[in-house]
C-alpha positions in Angstrom: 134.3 68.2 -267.1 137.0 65.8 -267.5 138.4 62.7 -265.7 140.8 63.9 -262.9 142.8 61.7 -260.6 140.7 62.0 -257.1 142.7 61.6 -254.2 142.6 62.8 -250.2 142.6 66.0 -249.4 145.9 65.6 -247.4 147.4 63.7 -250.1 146.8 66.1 -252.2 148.6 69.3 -249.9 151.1 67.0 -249.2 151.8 66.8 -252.5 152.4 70.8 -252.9 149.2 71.1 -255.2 147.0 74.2 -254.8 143.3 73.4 -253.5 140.8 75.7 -254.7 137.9 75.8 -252.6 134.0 77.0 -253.9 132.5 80.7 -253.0 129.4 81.4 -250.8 126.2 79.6 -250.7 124.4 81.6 -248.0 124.9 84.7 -249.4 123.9 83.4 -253.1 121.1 81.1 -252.2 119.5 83.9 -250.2 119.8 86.3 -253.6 118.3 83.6 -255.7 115.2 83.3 -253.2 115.6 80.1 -251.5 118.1 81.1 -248.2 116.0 83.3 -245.7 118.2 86.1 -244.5 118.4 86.4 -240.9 118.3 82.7 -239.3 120.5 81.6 -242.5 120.1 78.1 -242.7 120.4 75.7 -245.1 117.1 74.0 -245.3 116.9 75.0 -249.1 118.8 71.5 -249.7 116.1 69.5 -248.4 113.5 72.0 -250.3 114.8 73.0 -253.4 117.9 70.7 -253.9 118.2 71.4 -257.8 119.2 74.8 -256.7 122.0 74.1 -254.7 123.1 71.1 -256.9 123.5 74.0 -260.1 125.6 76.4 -257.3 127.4 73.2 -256.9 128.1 72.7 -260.4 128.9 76.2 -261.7 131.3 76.0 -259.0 132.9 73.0 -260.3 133.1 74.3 -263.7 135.1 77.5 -262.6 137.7 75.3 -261.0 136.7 74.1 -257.5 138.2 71.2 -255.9 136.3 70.8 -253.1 132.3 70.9 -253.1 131.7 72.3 -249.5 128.0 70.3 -248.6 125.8 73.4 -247.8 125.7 72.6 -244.0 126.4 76.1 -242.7 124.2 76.5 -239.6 122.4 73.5 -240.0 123.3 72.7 -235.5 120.1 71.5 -234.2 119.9 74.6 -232.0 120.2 76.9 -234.6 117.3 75.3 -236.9 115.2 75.9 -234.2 116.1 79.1 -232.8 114.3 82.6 -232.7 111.0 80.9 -234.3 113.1 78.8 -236.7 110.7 75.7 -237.5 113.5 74.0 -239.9 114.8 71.7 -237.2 110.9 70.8 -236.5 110.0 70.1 -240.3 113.1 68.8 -241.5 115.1 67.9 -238.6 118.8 68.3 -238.5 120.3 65.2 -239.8 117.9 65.2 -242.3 119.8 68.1 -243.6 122.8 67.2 -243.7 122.7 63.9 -244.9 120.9 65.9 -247.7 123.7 68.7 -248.5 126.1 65.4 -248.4 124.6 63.5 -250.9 123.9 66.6 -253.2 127.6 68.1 -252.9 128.9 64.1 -253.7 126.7 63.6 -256.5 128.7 67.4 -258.3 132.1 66.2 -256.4 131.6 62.7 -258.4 130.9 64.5 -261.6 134.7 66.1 -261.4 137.1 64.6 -259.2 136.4 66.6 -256.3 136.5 66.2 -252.6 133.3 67.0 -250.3 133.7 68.2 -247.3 130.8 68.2 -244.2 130.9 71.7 -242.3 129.9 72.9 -238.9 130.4 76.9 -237.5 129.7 78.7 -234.4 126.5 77.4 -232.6 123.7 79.6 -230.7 124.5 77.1 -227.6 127.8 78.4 -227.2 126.9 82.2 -227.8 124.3 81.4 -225.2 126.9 80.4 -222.3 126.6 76.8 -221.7 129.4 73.9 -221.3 131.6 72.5 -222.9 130.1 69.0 -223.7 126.5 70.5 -224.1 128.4 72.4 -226.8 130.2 69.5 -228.3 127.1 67.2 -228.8 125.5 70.1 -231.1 128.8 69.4 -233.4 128.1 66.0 -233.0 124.4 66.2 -234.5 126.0 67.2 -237.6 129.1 65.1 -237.7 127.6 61.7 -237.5 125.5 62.8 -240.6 129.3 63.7 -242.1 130.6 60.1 -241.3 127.5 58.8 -242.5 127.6 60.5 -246.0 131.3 59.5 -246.4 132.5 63.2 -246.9 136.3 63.4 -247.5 137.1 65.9 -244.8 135.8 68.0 -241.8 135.6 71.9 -242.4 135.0 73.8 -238.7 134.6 77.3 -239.5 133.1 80.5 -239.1 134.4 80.4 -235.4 134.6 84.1 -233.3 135.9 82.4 -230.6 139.1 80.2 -230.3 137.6 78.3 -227.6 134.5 76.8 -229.4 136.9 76.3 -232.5 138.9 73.9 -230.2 135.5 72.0 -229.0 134.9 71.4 -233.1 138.1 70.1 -233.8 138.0 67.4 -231.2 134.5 66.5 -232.7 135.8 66.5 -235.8 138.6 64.1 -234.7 136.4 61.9 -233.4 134.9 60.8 -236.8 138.6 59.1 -237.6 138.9 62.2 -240.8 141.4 65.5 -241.3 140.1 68.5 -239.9 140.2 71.4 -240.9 139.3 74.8 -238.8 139.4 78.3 -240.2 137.9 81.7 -237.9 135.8 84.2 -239.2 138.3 86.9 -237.4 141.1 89.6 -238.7 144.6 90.6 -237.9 142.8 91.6 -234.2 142.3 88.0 -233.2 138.9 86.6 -232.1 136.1 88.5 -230.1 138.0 86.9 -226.2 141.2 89.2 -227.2 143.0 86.1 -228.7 145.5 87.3 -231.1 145.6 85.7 -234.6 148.5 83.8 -234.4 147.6 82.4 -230.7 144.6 81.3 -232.8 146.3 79.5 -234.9 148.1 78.0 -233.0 145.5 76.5 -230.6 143.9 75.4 -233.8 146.7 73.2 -234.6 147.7 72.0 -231.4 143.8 71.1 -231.0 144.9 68.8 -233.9 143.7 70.9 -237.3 145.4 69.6 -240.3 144.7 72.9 -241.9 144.2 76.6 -240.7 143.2 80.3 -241.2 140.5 82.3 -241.9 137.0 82.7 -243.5 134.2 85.0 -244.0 133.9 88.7 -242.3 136.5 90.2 -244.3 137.8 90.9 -247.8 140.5 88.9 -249.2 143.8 91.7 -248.0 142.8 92.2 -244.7 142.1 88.5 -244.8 145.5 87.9 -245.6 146.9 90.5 -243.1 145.4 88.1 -240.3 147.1 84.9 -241.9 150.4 86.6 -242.2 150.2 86.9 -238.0 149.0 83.0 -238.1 152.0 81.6 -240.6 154.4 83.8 -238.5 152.9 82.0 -234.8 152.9 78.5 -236.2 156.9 79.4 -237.7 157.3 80.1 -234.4 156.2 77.8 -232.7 157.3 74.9 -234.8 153.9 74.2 -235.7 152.8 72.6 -239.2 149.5 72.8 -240.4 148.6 73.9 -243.8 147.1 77.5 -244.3 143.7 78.3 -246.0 142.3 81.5 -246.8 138.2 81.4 -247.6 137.4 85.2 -247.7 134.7 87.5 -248.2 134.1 89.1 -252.1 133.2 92.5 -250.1 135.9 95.1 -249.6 135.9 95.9 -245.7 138.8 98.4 -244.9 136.4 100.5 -243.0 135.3 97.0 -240.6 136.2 96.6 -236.7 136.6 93.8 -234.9 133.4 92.1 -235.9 133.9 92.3 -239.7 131.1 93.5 -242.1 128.2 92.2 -240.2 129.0 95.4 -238.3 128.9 97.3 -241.1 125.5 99.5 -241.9 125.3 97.5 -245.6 124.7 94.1 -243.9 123.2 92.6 -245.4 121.1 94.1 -247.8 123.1 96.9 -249.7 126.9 95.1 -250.1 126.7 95.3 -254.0 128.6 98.4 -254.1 131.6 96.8 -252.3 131.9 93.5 -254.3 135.6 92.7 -255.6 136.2 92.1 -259.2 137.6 89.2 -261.3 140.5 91.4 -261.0 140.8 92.1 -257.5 140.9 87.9 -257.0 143.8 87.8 -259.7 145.5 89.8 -257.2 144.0 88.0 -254.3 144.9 84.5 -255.7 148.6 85.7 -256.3 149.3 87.1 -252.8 147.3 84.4 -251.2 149.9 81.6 -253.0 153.0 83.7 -252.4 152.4 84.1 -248.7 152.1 79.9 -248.7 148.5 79.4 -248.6 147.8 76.4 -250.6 143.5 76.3 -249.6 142.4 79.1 -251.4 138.5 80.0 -252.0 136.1 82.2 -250.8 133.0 82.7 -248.6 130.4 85.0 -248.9 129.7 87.1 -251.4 132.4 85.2 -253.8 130.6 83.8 -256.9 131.8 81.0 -259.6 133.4 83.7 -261.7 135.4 85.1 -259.0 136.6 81.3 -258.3 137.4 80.9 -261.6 139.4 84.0 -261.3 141.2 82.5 -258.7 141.7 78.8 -260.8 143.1 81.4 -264.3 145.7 83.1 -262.1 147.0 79.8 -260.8 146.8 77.9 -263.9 150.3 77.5 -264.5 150.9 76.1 -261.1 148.0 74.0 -261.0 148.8 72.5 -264.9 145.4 73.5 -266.1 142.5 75.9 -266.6 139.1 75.3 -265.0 136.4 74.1 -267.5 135.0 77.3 -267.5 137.7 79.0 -269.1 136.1 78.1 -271.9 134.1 81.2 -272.7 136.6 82.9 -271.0 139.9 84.5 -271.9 141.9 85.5 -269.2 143.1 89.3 -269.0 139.7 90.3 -271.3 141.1 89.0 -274.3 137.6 88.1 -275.6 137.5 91.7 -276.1 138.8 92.1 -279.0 135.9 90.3 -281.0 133.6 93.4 -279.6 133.0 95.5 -282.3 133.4 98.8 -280.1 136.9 100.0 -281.0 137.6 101.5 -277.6 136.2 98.1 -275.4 138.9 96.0 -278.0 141.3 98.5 -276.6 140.5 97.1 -273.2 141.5 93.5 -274.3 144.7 93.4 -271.6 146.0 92.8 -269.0 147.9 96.2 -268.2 144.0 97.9 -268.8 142.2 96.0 -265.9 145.3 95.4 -263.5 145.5 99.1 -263.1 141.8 100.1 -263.6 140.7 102.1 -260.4 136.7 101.4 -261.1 134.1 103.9 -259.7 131.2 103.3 -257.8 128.3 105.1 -259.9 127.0 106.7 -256.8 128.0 110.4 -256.7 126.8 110.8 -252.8 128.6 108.0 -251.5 131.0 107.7 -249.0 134.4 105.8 -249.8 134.2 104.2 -246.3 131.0 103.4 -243.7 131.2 104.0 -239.4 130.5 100.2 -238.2 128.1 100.0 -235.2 130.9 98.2 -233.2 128.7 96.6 -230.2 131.1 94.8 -228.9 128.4 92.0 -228.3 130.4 88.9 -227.5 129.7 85.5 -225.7 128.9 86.3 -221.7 126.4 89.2 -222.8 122.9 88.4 -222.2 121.8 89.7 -225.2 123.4 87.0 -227.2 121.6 84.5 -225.4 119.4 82.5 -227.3 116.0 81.0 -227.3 113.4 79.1 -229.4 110.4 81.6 -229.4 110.6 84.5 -231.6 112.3 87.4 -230.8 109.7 89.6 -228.5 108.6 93.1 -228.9 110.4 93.4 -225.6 114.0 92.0 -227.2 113.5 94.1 -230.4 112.6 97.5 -228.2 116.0 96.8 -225.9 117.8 96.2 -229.3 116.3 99.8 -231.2 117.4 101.3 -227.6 120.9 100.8 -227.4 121.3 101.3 -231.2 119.1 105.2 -230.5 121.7 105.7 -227.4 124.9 105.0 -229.6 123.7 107.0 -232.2 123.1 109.9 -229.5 126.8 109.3 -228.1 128.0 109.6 -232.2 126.2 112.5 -233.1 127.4 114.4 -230.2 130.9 113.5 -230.5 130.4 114.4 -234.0 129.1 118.0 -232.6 132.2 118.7 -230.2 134.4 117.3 -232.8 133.4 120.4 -235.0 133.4 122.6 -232.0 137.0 122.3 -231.2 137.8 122.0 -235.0 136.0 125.5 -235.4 138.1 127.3 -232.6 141.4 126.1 -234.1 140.4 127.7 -236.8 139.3 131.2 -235.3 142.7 131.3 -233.3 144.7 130.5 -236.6 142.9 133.1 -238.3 143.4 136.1 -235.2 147.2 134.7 -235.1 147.1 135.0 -239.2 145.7 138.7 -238.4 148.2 139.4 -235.7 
């Protein structure tokens, strides 16, 4: 890899260098067979550590400089919630002292940072206080300090409020924080615009804010323009970070894709290209975000991506370059005539790729719930989910699809007697 100066994370920002964070974990441990879709935890460090460690390291190689320790969900209350038996087998510092050592062991091999993460808890979703909340983040945190990670990543927040509660958790440990929300340009889920966001992030004392997860990387960027413009505003500095989904989501309300009828399971056909994270990178370092990496669905070639566009400003390309030339230039060793053709830059930039499904629609309806903290449906529990929860569940989703259908039917009524008057007034 190379022997590069390793310094703070602040330093480093402060010094006008570009961070590139790493891509998603969840989403690519949980193809690869050792994440379990649904709960989502990160037991799989504690279980099969040589996978995460390789995630780690291809991560590295595309140009990463900050190995994120594979902490998401791992809150005591979320190891152990709806029939989760993680917390019970592996317990929850246990797994993040784990993710700790096994992200510093990759950081070590490259000059990177490593960072401890928490996200939104079950406990807060569920209703209860303040400190009850605060002590979840805690679980994790004193693992953090323990480990010696560099920094404090909050993220994956839906709510302003429990993003506040991490940050003065995080501050506790002595470290930087950083905080990003998993929300777009319409705020979080309590009608918080982005920008007030942002700044109650900072003021809560994040070193670095923005956004992560839920959305692709324009609409991503839409919702840090509002946040750069609030903290200008305000006379607020923190430094901005962008950590996006790979998925396009135009067609996503307020709750991002996992409103979406793909999620989880059929995503593939939305998935950005190296391309589309050329474009991402650029826009992303233009608007003044100097943390830029991705969440899920973003892969080590999509960071790398990210690590070629910005080579110039960051003096060097990623290790993985390597068998890699930027722009498809490699192409021009194929021995297809029209794929060398393809070798440039002009041929992908403007390349407006096609889905292979001839049936498919360019955009989904999301479900839009509107299921947000105070609902009793988003309380959580232990046990399994009963046959009582899932039947309430399949009820409201049967009602909704009632409502759409028969909007959908007076929508065509009324669109089919605007078209019999035009055609008696066309006859007139």
């Amino acid at each position: 890899m190379g022997t590069i100066e390793r310094r703070g994370i602040m330093e480093r920002l402060d010094n006008g260098e570009v961070v590139i964070g790493d891509g998603g974990f969840v989403f690519a441990l949980e193809k690869r067979g050792y994440v379990k879709a649904g709960p989502w935890t990160p037991e799989a460090v504690v279980e099969h550590p040589e996978a995460v460690r390789q995630l780690h390291r291809e991560f590295l190689r595309a140009g990463s400089d900050v190995m994120q320790a594979f902490t998401f969900y791992a809150s005591d209350d979320k190891l152990s919630n709806r029939g989760n038996t993680a917390s019970q087998k592996f317990g929850c510092t246990n797994i993040n002292a784990a993710a700790c050592r096994v992200a510093r062991e990759v950081a070590q091999e490259g000059g990177a940072l490593f960072l401890g993460g928490v996200c939104q808890t079950p406990t807060y979703l569920s209703g209860a206080s303040k400190e009850d909340t605060k002590e979840i983040f805690r679980g994790q945190m004193r693992a953090f300090k323990d480990e010696g990670v560099d920094f404090i990543l909050c993220e994956y927040f839906e709510h302003v409020e429990e993003a506040e509660w991490a940050i003065e958790v995080g501050l506790e440990t002595g470290l930087p924080v950083a905080c990003s929300m998993c929300i777009g340009p319409q705020g979080d889920m309590h009608g918080n615009s982005a920008g007030h966001c942002a700044i109650r992030m900072a003021r809560a004392g994040a070193k670095i804010v923005g956004v992560n997860c839920h959305y692709d990387p324009f609409v991503s960027l839409e919702a840090i323009k509002l946040m750069k413009e609030a903290l200008e505003r305000e006379n607020l500095k923190a430094y901005l970070m962008c950590q996006p989904l790979a998925y396009m989501t135009p067609d996503a309300g307020k709750q991002g894709f996992i409103d979406l009828p793909e999620f989880p399971f059929a995503l593939e056909s939305r998935i950005c290209n190296r391309w589309d994270m050329h474009r991402y990178a650029r826009e992303a370092y233009d608007l003044g975000v100097r943390f830029i990496g991705g969440c899920c669905g973003f892969e080590p070639y999509h960071i790398r991506a990210v690590a070629e566009e910005l080579a110039a400003e960051r003096g060097r390309f990623p290790a993985g370059s390597e068998k890699h030339v930027v722009w498809g230039g490699g192409l021009k060793m194929h021995t297809k005539p029209w794929v060398r053709a393809r070798a440039n830059r002009e041929y992908w930039e403007n390349l407006n790729p096609a889905s292979g499904r001839p049936y498919s629609s360019a955009m989904s309806k999301p479900d839009n719930w509107g299921v947000t903290r105070g609902n009793e449906m988003l309380v959580q529990h232990a046990h399994e989910t009963t046959t009582e929860e899932e039947d309430l569940v399949r009820g409201i989703k049967d009602k909704l699809k009632t409502a759409c259908c028969q909007h959908h039917q007076e929508t065509k009524k009324e669109a089919d007697l605007v078209a019999a008057a035009q055609a008696v007034t066309e006859t007139a």
